[in-house]
ZALUMLUM-869060 format. One record per residue (C-alpha): residue number from 1; chain; x, y negated, z; residue in one letter. Coordinates in nm, 4 decimals. Example, Ala and Ser with C-alpha at 12.3 -4.5 7.8 and 13.67 -1.06 7.14 Angstrom:
% ZALUMLUM-869060
+-----+-------+----------+----------+----------+-----+
:   n : chain :       xx :       yy :       zz : res :
+-----+-------+----------+----------+----------+-----+
:   1 :     A :   1.2300 :   0.4500 :   0.7800 :   a :
:   2 :     A :   1.3670 :   0.1060 :   0.7140 :   s :
+-----+-------+----------+----------+----------+-----+
% end
This chain:
% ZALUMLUM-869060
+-----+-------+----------+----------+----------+-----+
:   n : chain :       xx :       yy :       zz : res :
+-----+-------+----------+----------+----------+-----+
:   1 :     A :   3.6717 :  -0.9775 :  -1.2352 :   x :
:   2 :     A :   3.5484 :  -0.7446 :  -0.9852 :   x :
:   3 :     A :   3.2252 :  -0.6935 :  -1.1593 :   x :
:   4 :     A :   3.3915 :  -0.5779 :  -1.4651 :   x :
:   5 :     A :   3.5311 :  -0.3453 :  -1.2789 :   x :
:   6 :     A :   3.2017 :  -0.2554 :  -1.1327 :   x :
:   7 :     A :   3.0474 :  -0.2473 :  -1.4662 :   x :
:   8 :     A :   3.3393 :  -0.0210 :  -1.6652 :   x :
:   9 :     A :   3.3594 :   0.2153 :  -1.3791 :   x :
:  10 :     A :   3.0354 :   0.3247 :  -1.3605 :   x :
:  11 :     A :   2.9814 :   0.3025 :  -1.7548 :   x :
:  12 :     A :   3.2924 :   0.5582 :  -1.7721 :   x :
:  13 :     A :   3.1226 :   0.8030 :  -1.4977 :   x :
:  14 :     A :   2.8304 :   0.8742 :  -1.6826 :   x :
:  15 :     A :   3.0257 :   0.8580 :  -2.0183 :   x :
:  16 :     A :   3.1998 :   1.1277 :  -1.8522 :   x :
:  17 :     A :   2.9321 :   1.3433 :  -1.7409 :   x :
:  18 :     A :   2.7494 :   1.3052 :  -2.0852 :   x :
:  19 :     A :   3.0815 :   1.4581 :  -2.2271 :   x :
:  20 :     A :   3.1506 :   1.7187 :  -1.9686 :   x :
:  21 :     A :   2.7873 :   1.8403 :  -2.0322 :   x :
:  22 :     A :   2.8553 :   1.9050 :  -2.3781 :   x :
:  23 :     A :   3.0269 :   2.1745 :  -2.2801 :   x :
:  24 :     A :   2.7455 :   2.3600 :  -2.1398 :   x :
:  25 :     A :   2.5912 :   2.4335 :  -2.4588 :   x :
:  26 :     A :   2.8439 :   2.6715 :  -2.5268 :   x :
:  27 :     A :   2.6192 :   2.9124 :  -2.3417 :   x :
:  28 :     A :   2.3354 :   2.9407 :  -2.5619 :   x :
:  29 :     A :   2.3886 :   3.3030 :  -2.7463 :   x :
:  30 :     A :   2.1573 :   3.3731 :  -3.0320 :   x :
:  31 :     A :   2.0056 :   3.7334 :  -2.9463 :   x :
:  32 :     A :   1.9946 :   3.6906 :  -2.6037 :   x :
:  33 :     A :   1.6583 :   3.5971 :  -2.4088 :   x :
:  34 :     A :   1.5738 :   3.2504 :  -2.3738 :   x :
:  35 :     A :   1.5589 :   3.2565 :  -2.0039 :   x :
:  36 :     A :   1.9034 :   3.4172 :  -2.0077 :   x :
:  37 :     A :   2.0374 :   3.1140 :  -2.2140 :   x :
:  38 :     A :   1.8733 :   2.9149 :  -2.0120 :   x :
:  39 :     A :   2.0145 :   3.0316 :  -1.6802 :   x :
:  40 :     A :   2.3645 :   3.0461 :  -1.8604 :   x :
:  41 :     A :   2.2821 :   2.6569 :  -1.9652 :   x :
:  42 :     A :   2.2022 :   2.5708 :  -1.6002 :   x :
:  43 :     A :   2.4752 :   2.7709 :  -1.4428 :   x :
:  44 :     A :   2.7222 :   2.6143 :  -1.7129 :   x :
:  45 :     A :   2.6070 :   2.2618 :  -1.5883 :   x :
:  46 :     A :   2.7105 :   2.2838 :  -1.2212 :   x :
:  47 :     A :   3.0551 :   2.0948 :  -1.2980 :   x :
:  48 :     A :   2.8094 :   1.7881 :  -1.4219 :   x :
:  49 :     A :   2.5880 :   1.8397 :  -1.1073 :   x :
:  50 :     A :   2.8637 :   1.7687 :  -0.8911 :   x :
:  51 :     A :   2.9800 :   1.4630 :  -1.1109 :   x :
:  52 :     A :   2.6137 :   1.3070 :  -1.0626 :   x :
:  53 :     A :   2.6860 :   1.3424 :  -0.6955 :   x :
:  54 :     A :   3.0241 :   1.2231 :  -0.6940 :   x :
:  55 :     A :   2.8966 :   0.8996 :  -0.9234 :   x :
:  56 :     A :   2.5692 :   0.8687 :  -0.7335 :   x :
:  57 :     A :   2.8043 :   0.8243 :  -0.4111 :   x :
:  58 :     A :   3.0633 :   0.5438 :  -0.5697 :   x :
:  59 :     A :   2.7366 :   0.3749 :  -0.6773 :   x :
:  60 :     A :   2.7094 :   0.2768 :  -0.3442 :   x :
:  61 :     A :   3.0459 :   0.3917 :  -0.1682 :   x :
:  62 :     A :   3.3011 :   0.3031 :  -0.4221 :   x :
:  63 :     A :   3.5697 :   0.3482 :  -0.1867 :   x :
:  64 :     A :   3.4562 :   0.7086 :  -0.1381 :   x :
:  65 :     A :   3.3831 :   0.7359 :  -0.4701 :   x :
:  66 :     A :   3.7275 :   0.6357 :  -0.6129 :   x :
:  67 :     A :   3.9127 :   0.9199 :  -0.3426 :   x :
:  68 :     A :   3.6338 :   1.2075 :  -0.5203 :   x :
:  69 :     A :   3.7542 :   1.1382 :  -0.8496 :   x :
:  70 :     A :   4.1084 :   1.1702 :  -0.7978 :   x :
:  71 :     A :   4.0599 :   1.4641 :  -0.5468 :   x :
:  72 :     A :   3.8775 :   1.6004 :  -0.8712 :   x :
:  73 :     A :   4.1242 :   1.5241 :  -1.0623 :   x :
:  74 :     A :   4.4155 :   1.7198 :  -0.8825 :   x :
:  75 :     A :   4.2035 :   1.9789 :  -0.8176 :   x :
:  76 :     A :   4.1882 :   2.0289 :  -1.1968 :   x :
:  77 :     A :   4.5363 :   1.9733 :  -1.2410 :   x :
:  78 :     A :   4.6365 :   2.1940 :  -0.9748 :   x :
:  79 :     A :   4.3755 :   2.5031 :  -1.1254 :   x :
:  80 :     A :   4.5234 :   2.4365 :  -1.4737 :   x :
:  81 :     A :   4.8662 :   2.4090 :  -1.4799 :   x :
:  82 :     A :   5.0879 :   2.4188 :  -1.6575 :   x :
:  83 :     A :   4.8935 :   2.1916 :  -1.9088 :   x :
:  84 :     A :   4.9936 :   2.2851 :  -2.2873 :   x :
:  85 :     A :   4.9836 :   1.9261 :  -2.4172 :   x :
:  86 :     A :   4.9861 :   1.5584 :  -2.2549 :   x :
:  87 :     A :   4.6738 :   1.4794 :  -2.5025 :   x :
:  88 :     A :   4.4758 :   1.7444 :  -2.2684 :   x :
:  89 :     A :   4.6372 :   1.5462 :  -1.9732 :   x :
:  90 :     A :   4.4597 :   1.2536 :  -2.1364 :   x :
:  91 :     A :   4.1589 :   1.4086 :  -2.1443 :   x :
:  92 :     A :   3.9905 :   1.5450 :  -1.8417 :   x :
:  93 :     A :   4.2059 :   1.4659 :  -1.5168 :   x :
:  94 :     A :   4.3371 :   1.1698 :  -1.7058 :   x :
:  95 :     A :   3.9928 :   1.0155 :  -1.7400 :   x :
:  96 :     A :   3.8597 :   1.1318 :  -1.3877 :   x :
:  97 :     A :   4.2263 :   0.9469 :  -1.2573 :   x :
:  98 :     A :   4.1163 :   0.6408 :  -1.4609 :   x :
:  99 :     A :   3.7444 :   0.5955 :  -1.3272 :   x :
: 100 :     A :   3.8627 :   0.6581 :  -0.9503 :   x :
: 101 :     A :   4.1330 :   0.3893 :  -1.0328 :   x :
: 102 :     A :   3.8445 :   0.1548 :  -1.1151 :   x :
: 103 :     A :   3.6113 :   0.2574 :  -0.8471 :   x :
: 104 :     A :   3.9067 :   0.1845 :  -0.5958 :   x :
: 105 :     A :   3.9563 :  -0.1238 :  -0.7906 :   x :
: 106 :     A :   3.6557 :  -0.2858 :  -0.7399 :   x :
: 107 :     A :   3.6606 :  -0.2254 :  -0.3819 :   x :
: 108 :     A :   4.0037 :  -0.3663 :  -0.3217 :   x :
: 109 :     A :   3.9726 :  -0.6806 :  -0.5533 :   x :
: 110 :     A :   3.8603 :  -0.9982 :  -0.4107 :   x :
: 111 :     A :   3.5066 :  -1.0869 :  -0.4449 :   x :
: 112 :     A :   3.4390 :  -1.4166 :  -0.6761 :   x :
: 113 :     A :   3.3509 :  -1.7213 :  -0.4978 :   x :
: 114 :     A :   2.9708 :  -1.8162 :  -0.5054 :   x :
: 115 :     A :   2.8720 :  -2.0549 :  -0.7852 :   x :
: 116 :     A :   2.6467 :  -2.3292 :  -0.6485 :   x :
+-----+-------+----------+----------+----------+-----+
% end
């Protein structure tokens, strides 16, 4: 059980990040300079830099790792309230609530026993 837990939790991190980061292409402007949309691109990624951090920690530390993505998460909440719709609840915090849950998860649930 625990290692589904390991497995999902991690698998929802980086689907995460891949969808955060889809935001960052927003940045590209056609008649601008390509190292101006580039800088924008880079600059627009930070919020996926820190995710990578944040998952690259619970990779190892998934106590830790399950506290960062519910800090995260009412960090968000608290810089974007009041939210319009629950379906945007659902989205962002909701998920980052979600993967911490499962980080913490697997570090609270009993290990399986040892097949021999």
């Amino acid at each position: 059980m625990q290692k589904g837990f390991k497995v999902a939790s991690r698998l929802l991190a980086v689907t995460f990040i891949l969808f955060i980061s889809l935001f960052a292409l927003d940045s590209f402007e056609q008649g601008r300079p390509f190292l101006q949309n580039l800088l924008a691109f880079v600059i627009h990624l930070i919020p996926v830099y820190i995710l990578a951090i944040i998952t690259f920690l619970s990779w190892r530390w998934p106590l830790i790792g399950g506290w960062f993505f519910w800090l995260l998460a009412i960090v968000y909440l608290s810089f974007f309230t009041p939210i319009p719709s629950w379906q945007l609840f659902l989205v962002i915090p909701g998920s980052l609530f979600i993967i911490g849950l499962l980080f913490l998860l697997q570090k609270f649930l009993p290990k399986g026993k040892n097949k021999k």
